[in-house]
C-alpha angles and dihedrals in degrees: 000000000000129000086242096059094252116118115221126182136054094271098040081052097048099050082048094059092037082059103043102235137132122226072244097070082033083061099044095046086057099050087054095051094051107037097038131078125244091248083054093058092046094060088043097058089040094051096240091106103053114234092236099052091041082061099048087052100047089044085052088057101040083058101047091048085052083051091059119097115231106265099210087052094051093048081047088067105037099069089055091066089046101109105249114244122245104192095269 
């Protein structure tokens, strides 16, 4: 599967198929693996977290993930507004 929750590729298409499942619920599996704890996960599989509102939670935080700048890219420039040093 790609990292983007799409599947690509006869067999990844097939087992897809074999399962019942859309690239859509493949999508939406991945976003609550990623984006819940593992104590989330726990409640979910128990019943005590329902399945909607571990979504919306999961899609909150995917957002707000989206939302956040790259790190490596701001200190990056932040650097380049640093002024140079000219030996003073």
């Amino acid at each position: 599967m790609k990292d983007a929750g799409e599947i690509k590729g006869g067999l990844q298409t097939r087992l897809m198929q074999l399962l019942g499942v859309s690239e859509r619920t493949v999508r939406i599996y991945k976003q609550l693996s990623e984006q819940l704890t593992g104590r989330e996960k726990q409640h979910l599989m128990r019943g005590k977290l329902p399945f909607v509102q571990a979504r919306a939670v999961a899609a909150e935080r995917n957002q707000k993930a989206a939302m956040l700048p790259d790190f490596e890219e701001v200190e990056d420039n932040k650097d380049k507004n640093l002024p140079a040093n000219n030996g003073e």
